[in-house]
PDBQT receptor file of N, H, CA, C and O in Angstrom, charges set to zero:
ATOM      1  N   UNK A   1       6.824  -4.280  10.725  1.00  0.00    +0.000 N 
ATOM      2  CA  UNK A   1       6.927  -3.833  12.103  1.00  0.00    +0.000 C 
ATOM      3  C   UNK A   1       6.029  -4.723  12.965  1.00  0.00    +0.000 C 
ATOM      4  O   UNK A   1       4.837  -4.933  12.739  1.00  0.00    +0.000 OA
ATOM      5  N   UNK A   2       6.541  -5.081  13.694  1.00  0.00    +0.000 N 
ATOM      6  H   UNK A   2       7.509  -4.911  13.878  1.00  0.00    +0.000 HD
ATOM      7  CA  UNK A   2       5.535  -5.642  15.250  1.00  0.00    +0.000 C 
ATOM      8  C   UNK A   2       4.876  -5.462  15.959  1.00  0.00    +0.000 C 
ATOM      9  O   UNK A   2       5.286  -4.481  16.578  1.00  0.00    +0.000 OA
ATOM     10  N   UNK A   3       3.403  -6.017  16.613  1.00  0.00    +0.000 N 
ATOM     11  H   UNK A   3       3.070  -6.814  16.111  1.00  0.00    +0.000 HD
ATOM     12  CA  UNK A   3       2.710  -5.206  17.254  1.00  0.00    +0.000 C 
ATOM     13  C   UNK A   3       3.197  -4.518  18.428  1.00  0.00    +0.000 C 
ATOM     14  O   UNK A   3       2.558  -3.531  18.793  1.00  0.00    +0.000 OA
ATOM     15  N   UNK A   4       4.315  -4.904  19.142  1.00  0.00    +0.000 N 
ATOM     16  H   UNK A   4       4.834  -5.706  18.845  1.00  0.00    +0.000 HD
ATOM     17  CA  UNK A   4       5.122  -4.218  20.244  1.00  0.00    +0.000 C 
ATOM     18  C   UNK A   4       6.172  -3.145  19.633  1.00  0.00    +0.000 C 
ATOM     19  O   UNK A   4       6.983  -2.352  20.110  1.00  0.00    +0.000 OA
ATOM     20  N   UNK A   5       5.823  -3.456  18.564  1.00  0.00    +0.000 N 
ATOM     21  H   UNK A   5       5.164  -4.100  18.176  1.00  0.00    +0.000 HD
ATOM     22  CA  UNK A   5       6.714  -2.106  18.019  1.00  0.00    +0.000 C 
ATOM     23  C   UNK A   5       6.135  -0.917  17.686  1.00  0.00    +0.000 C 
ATOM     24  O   UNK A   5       6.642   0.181  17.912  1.00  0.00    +0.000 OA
ATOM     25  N   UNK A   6       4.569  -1.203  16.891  1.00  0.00    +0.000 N 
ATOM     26  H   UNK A   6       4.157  -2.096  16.707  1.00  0.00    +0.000 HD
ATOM     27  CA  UNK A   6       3.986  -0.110  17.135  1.00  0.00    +0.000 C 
ATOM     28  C   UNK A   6       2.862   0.433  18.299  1.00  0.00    +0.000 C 
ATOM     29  O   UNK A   6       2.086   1.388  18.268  1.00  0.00    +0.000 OA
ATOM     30  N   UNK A   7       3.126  -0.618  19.353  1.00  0.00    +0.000 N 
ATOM     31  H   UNK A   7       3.757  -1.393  19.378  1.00  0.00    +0.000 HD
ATOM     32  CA  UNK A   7       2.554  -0.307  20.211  1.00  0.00    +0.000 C 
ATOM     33  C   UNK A   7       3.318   0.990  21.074  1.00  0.00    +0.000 C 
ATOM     34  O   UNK A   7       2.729   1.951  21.569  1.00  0.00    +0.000 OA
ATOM     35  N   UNK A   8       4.990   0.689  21.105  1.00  0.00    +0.000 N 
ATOM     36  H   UNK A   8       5.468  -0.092  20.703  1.00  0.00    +0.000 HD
ATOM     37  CA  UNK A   8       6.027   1.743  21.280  1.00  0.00    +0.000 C 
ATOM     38  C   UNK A   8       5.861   2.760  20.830  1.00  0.00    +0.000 C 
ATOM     39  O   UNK A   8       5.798   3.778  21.518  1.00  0.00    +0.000 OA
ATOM     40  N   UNK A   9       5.747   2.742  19.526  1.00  0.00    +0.000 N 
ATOM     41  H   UNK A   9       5.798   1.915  18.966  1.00  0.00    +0.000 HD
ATOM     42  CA  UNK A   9       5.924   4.322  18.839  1.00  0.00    +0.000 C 
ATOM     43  C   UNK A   9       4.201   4.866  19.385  1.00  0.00    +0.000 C 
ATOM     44  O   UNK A   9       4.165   6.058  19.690  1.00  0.00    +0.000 OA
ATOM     45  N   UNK A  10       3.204   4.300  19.483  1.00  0.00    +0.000 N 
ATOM     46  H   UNK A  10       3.234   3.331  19.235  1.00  0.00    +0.000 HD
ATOM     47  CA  UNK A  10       1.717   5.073  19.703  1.00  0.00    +0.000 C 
ATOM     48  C   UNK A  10       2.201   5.801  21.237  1.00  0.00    +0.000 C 
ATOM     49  O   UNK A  10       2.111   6.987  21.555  1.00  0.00    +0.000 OA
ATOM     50  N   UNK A  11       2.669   4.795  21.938  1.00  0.00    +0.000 N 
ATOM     51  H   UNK A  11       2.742   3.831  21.680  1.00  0.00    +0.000 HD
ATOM     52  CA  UNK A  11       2.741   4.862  23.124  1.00  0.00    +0.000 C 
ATOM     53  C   UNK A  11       3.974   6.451  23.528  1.00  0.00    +0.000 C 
ATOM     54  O   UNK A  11       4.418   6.786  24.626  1.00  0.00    +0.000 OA
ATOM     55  N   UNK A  12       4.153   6.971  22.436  1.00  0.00    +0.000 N 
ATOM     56  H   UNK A  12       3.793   6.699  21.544  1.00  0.00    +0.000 HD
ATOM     57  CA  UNK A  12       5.390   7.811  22.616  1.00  0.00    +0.000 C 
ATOM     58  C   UNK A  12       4.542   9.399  21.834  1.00  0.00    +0.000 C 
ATOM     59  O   UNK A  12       5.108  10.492  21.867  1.00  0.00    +0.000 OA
ATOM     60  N   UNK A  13       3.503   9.244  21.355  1.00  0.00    +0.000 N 
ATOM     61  H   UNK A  13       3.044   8.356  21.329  1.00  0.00    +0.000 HD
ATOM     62  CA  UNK A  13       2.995  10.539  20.355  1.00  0.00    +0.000 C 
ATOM     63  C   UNK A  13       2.469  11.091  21.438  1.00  0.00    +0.000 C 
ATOM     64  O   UNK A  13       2.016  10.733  22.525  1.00  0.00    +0.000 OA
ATOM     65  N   UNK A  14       2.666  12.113  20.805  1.00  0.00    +0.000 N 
ATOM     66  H   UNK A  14       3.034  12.404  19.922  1.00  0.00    +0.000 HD
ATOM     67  CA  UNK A  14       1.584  13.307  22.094  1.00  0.00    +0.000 C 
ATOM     68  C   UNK A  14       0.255  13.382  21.515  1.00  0.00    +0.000 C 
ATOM     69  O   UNK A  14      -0.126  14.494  21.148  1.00  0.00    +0.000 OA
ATOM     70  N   UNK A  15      -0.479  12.425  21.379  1.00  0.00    +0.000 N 
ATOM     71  H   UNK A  15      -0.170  11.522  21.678  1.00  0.00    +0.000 HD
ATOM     72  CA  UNK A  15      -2.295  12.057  21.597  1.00  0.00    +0.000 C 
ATOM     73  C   UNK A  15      -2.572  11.049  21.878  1.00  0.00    +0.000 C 
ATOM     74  O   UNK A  15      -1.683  10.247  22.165  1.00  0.00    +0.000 OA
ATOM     75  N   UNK A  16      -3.725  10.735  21.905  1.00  0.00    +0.000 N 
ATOM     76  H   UNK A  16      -4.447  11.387  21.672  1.00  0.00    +0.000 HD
ATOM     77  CA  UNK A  16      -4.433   9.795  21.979  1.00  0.00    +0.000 C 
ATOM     78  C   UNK A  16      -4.702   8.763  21.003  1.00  0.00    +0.000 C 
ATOM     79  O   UNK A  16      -5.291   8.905  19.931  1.00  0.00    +0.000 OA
ATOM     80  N   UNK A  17      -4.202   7.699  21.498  1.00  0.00    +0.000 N 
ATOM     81  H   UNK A  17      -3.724   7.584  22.369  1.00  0.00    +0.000 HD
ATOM     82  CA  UNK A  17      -4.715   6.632  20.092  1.00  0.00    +0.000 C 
ATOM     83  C   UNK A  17      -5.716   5.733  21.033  1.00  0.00    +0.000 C 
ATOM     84  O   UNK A  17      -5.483   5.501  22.220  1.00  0.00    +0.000 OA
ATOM     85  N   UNK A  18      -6.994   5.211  20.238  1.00  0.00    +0.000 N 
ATOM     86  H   UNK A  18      -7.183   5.400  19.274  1.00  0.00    +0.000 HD
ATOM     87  CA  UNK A  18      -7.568   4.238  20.468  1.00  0.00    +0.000 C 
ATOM     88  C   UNK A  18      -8.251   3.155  19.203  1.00  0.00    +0.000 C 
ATOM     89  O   UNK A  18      -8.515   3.395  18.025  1.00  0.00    +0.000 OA
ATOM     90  N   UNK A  19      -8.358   2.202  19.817  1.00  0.00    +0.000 N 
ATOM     91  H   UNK A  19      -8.143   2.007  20.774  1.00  0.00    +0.000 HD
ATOM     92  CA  UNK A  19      -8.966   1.195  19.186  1.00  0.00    +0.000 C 
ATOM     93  C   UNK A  19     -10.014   0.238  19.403  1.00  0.00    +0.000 C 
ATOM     94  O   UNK A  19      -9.998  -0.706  20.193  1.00  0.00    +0.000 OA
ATOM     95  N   UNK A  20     -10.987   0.607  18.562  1.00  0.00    +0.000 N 
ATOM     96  H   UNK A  20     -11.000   1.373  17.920  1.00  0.00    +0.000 HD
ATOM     97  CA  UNK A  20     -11.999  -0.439  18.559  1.00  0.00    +0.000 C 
ATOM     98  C   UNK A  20     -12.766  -1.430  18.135  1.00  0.00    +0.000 C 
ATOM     99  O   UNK A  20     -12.136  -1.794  17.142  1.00  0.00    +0.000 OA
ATOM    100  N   UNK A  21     -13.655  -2.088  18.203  1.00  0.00    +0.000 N 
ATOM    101  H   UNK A  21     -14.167  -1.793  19.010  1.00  0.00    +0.000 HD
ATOM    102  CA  UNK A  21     -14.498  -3.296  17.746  1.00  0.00    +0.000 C 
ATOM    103  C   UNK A  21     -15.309  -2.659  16.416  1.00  0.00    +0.000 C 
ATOM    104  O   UNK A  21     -16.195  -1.840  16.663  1.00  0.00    +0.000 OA
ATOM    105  N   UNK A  22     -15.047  -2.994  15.072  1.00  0.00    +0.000 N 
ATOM    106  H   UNK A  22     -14.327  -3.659  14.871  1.00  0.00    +0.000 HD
ATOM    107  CA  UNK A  22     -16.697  -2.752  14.534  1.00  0.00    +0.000 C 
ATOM    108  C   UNK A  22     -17.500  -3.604  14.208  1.00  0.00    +0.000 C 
ATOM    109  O   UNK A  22     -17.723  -4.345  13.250  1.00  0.00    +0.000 OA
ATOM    110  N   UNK A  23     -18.197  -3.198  15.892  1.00  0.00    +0.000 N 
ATOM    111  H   UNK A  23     -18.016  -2.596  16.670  1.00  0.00    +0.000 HD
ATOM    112  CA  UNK A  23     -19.265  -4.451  16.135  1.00  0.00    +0.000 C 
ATOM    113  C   UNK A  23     -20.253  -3.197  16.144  1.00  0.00    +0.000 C 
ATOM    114  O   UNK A  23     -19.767  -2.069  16.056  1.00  0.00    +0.000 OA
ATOM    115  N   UNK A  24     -21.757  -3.394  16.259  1.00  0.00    +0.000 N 
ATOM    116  H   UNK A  24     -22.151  -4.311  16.331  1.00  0.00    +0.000 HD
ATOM    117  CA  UNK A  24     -22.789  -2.857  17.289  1.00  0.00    +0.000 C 
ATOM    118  C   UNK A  24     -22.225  -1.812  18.715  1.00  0.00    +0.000 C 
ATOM    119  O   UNK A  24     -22.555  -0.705  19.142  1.00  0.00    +0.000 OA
ATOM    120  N   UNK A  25     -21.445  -2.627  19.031  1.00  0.00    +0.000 N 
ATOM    121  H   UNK A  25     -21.177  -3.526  18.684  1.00  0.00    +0.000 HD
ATOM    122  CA  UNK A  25     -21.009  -2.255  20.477  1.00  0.00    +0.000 C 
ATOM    123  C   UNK A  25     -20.133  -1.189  20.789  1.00  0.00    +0.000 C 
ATOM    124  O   UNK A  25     -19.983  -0.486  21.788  1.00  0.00    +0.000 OA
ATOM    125  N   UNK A  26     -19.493  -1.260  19.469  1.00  0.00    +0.000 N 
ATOM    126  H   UNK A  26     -19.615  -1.831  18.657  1.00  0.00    +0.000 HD
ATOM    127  CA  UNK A  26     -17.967  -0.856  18.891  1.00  0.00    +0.000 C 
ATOM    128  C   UNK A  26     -17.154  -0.544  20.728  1.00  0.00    +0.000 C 
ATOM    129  O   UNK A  26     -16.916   0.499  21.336  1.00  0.00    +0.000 OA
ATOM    130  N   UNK A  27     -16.957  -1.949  21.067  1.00  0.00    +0.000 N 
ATOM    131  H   UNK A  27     -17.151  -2.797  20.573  1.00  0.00    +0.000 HD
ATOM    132  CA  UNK A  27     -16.233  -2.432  22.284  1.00  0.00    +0.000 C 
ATOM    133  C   UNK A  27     -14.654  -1.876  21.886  1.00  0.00    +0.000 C 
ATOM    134  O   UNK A  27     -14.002  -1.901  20.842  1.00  0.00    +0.000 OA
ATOM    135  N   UNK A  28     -14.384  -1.350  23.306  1.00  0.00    +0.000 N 
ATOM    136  H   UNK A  28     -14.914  -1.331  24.153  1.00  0.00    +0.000 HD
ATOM    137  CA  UNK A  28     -13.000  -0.333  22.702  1.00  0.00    +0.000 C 
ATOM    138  C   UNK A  28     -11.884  -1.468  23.333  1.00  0.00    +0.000 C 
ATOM    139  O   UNK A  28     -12.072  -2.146  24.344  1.00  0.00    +0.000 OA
ATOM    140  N   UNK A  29     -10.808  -1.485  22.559  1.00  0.00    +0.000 N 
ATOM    141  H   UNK A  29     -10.654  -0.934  21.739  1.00  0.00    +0.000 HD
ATOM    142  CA  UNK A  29      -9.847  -2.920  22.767  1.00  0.00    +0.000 C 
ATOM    143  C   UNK A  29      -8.534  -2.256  23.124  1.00  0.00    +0.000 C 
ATOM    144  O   UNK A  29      -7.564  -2.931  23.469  1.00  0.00    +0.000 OA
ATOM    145  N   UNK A  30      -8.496  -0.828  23.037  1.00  0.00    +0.000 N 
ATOM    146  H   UNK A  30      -9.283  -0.279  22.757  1.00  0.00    +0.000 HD
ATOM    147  CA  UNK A  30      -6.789  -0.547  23.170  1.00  0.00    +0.000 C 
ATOM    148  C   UNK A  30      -7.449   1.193  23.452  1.00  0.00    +0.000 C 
ATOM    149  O   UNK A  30      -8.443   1.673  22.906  1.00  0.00    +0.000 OA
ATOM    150  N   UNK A  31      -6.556   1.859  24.439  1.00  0.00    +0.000 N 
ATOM    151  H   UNK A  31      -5.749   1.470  24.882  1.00  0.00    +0.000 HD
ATOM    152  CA  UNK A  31      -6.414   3.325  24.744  1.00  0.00    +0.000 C 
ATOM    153  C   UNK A  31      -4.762   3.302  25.338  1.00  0.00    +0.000 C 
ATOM    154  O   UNK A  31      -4.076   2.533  26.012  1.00  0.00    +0.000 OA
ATOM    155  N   UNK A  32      -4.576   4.685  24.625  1.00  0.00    +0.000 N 
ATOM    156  H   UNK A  32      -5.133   5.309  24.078  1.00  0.00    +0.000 HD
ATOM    157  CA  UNK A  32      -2.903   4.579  25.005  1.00  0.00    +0.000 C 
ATOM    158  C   UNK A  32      -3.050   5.831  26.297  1.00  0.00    +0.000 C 
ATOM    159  O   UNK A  32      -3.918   6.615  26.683  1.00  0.00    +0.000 OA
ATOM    160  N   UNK A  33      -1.906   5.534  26.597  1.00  0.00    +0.000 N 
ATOM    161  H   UNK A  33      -1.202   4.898  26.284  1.00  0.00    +0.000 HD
ATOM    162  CA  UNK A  33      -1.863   5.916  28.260  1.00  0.00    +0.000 C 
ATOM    163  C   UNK A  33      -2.036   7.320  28.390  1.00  0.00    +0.000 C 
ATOM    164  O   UNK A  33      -2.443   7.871  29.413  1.00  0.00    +0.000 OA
ATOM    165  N   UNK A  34      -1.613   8.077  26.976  1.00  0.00    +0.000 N 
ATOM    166  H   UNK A  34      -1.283   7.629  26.145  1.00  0.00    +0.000 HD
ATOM    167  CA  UNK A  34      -1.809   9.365  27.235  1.00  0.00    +0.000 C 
ATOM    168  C   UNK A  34      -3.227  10.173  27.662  1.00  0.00    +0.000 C 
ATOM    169  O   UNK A  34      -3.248  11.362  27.978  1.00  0.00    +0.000 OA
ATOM    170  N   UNK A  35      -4.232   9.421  27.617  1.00  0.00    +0.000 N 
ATOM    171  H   UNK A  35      -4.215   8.455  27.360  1.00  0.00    +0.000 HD
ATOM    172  CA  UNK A  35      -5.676   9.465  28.030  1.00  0.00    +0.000 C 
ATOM    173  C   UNK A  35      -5.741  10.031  29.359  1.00  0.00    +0.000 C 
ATOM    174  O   UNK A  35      -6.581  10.865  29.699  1.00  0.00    +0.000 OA
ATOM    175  N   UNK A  36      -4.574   9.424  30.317  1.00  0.00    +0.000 N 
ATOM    176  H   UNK A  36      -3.892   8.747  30.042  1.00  0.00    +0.000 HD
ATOM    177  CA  UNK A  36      -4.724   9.567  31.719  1.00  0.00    +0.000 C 
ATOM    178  C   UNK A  36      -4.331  11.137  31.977  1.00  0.00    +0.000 C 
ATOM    179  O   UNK A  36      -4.984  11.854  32.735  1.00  0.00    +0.000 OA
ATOM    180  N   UNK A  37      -3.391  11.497  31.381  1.00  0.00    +0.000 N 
ATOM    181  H   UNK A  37      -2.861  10.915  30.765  1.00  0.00    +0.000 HD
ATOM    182  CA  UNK A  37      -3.044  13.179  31.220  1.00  0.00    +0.000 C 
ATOM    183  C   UNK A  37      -3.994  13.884  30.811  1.00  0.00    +0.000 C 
ATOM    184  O   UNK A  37      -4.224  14.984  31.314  1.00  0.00    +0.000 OA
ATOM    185  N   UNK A  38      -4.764  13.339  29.755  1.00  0.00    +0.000 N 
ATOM    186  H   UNK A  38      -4.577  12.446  29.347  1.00  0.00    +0.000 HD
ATOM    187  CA  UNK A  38      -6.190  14.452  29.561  1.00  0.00    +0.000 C 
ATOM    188  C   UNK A  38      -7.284  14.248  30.027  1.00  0.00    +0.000 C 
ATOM    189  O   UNK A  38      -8.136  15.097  29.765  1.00  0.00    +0.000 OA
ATOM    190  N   UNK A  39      -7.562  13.441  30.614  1.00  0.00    +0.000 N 
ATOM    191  H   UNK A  39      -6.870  12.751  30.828  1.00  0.00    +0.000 HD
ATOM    192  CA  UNK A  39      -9.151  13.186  31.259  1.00  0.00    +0.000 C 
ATOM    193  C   UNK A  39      -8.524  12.395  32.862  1.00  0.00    +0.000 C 
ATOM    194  O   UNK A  39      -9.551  11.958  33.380  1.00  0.00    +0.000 OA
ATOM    195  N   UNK A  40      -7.501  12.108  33.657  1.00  0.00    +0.000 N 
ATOM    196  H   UNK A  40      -6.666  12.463  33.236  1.00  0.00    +0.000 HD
ATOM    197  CA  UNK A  40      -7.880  11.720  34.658  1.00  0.00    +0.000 C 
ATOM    198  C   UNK A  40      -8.129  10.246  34.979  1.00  0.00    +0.000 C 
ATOM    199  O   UNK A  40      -8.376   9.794  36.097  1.00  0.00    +0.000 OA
ATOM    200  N   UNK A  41      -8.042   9.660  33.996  1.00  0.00    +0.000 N 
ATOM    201  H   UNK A  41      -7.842  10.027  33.088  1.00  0.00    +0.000 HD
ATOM    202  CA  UNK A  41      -8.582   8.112  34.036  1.00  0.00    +0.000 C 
ATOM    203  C   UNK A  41      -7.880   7.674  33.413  1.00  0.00    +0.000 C 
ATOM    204  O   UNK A  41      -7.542   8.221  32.364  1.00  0.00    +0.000 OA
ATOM    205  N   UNK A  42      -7.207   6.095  33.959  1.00  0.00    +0.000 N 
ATOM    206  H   UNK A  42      -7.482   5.650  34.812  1.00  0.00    +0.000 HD
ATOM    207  CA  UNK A  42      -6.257   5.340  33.332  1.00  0.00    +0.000 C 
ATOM    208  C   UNK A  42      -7.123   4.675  31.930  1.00  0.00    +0.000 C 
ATOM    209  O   UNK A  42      -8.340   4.594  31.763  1.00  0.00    +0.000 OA
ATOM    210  N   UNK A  43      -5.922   4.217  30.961  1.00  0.00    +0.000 N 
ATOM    211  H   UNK A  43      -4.933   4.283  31.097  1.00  0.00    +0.000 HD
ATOM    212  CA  UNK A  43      -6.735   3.744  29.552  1.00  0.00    +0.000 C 
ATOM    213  C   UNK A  43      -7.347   2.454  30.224  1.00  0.00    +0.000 C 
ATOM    214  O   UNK A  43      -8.398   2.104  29.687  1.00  0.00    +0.000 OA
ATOM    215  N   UNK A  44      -6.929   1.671  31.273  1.00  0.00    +0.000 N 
ATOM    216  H   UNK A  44      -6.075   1.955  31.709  1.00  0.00    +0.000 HD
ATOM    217  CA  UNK A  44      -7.680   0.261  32.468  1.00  0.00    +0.000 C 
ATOM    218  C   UNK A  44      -9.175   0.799  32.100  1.00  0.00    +0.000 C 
ATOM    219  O   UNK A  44      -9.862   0.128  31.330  1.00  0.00    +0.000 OA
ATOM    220  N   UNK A  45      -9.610   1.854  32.582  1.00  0.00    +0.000 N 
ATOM    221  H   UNK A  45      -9.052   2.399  33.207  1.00  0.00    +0.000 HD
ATOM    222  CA  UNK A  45     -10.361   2.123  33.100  1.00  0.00    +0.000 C 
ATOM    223  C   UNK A  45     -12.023   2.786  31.668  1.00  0.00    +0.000 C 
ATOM    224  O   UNK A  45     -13.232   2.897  31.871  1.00  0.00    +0.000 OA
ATOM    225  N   UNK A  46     -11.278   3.012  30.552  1.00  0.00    +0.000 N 
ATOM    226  H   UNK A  46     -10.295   2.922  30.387  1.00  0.00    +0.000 HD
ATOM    227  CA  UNK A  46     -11.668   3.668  29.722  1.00  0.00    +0.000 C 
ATOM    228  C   UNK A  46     -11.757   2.115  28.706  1.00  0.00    +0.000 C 
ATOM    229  O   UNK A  46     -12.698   1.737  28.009  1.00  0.00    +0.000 OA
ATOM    230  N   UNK A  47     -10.720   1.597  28.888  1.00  0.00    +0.000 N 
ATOM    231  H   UNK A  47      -9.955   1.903  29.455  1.00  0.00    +0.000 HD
ATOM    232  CA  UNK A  47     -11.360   0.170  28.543  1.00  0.00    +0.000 C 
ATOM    233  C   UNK A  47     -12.566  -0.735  29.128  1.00  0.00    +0.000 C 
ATOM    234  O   UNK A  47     -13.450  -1.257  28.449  1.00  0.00    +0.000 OA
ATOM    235  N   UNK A  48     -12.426  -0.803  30.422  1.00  0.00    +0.000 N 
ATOM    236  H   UNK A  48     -11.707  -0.379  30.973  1.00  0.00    +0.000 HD
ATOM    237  CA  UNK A  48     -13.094  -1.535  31.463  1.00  0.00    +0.000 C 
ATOM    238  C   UNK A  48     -14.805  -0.636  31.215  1.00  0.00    +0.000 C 
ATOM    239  O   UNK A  48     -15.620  -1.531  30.987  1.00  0.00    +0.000 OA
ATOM    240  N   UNK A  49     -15.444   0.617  31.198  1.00  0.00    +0.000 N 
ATOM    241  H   UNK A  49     -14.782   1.344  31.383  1.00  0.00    +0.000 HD
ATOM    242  CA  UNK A  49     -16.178   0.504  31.465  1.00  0.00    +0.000 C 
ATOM    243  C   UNK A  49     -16.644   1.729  30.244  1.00  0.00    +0.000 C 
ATOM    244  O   UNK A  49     -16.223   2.845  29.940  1.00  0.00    +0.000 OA
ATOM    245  N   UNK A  50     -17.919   0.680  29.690  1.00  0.00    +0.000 N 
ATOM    246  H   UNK A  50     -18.261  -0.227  29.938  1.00  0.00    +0.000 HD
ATOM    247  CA  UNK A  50     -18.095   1.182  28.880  1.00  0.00    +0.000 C 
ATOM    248  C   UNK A  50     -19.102   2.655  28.825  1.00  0.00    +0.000 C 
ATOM    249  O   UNK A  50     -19.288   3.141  27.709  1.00  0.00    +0.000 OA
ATOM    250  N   UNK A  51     -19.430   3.009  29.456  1.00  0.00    +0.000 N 
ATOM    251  H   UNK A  51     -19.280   2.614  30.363  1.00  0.00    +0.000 HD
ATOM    252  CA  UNK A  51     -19.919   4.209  29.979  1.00  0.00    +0.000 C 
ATOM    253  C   UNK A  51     -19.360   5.540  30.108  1.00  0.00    +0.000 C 
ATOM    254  O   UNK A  51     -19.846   6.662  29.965  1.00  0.00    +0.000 OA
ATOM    255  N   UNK A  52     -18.124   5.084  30.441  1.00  0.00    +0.000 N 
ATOM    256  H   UNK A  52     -17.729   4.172  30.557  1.00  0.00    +0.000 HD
ATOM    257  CA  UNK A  52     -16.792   6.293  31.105  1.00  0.00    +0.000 C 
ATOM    258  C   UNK A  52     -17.038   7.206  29.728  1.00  0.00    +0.000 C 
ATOM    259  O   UNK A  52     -17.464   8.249  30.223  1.00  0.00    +0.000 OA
ATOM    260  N   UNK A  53     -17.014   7.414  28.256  1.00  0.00    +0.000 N 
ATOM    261  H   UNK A  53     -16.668   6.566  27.854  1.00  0.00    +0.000 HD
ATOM    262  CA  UNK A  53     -17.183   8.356  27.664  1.00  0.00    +0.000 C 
ATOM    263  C   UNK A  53     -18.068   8.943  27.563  1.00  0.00    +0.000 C 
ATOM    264  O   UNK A  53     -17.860  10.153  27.469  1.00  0.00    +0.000 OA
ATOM    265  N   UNK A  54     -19.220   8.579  27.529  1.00  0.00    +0.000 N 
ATOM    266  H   UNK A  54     -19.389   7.596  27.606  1.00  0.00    +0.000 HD
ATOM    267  CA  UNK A  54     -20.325   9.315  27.492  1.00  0.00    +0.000 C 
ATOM    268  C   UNK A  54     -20.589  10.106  28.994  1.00  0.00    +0.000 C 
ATOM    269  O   UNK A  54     -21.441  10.989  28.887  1.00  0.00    +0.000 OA
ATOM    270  N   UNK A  55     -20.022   9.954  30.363  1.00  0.00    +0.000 N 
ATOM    271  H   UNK A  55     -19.330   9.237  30.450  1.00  0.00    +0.000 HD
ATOM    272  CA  UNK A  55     -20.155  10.382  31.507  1.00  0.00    +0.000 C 
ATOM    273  C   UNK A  55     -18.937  11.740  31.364  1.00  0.00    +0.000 C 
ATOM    274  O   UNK A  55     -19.198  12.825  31.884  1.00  0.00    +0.000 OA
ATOM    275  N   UNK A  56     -17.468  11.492  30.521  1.00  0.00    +0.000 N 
ATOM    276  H   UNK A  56     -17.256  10.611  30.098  1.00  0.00    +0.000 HD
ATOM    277  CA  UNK A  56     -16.753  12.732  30.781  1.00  0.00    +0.000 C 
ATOM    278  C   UNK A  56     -16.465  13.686  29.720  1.00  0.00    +0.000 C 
ATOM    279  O   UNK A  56     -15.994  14.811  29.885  1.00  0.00    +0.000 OA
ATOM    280  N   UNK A  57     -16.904  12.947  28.224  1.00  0.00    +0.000 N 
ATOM    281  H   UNK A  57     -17.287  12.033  28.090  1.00  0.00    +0.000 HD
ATOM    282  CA  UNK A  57     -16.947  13.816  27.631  1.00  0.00    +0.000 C 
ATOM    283  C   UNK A  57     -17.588  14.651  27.042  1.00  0.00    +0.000 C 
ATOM    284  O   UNK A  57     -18.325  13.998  26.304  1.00  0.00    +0.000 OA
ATOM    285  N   UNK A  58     -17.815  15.876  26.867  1.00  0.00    +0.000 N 
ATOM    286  H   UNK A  58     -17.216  16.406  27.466  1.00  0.00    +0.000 HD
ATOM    287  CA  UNK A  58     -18.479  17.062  26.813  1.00  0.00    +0.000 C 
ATOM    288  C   UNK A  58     -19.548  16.550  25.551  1.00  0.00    +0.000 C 
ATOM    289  O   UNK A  58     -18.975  16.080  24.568  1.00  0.00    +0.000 OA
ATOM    290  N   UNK A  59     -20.939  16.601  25.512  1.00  0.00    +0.000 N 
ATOM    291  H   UNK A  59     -21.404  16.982  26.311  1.00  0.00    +0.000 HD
ATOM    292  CA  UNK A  59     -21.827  16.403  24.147  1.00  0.00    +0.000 C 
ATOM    293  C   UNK A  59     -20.830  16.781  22.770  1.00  0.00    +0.000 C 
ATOM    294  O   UNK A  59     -20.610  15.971  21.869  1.00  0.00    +0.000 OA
ATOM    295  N   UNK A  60     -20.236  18.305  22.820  1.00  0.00    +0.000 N 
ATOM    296  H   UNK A  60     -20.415  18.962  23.552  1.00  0.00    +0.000 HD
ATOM    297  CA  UNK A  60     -20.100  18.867  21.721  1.00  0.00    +0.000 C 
ATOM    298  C   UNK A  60     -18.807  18.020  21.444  1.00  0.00    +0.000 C 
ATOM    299  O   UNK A  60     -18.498  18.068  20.253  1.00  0.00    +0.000 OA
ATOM    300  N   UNK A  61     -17.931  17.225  22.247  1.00  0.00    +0.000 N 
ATOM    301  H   UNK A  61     -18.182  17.185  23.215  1.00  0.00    +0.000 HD
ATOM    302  CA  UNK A  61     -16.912  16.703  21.375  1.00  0.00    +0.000 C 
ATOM    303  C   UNK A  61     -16.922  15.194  21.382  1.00  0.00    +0.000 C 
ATOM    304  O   UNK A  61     -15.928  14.477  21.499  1.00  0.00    +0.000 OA
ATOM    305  N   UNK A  62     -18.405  14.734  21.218  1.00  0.00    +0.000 N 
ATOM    306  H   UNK A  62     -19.213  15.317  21.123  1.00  0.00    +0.000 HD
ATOM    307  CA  UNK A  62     -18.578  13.378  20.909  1.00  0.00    +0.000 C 
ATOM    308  C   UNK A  62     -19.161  13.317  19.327  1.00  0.00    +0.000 C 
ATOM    309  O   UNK A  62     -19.938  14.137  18.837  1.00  0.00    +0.000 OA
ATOM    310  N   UNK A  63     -18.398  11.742  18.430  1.00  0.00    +0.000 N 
ATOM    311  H   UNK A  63     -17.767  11.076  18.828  1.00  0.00    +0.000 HD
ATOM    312  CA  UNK A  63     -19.238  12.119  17.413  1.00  0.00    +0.000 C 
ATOM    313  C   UNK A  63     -20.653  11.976  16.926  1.00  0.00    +0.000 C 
ATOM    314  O   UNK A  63     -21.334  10.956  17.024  1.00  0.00    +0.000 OA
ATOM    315  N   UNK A  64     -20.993  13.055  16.419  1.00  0.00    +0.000 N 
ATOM    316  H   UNK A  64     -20.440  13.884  16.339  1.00  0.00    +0.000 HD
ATOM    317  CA  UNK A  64     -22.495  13.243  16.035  1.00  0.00    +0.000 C 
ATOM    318  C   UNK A  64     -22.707  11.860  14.833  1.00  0.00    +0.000 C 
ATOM    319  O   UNK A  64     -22.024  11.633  13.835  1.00  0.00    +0.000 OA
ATOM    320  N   UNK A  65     -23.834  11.136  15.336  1.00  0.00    +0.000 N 
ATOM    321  H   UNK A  65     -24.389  11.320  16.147  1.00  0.00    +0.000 HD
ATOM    322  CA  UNK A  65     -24.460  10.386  14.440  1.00  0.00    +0.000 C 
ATOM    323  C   UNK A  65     -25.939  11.002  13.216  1.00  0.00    +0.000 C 
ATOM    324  O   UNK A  65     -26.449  10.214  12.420  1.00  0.00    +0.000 OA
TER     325      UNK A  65
């Protein structure tokens, strides 16, 4: 399968898929659009700044280190 192919089928599930770096940074490289239906913010935007999770999502549903 192709990456535009499974970029289709992510792009069609009812959740959230994301993807990231495992770096240090763990720099996030892909959010599928359905993000914008549950939080308000385009995946642009949830890519673009790396802050945006820790500002909207609730302590209790971030993961615990």
């Amino acid at each position: 399968m192709e990456r535009a192919q499974y970029r289709g089928l992510i792009e069609q599930l009812p959740l959230v898929t994301y993807v990231y770096e495992l770096t240090p940074t763990y720099r996030t490289t892909f959010v599928s659009p359905q993000i914008e239906e549950l939080f308000g913010y385009p995946a642009t935007e949830w890519i673009s700044d790396v802050t945006l999770w820790d500002r909207v999502v609730h302590p209790c549903g971030r993961l615990r280190s």
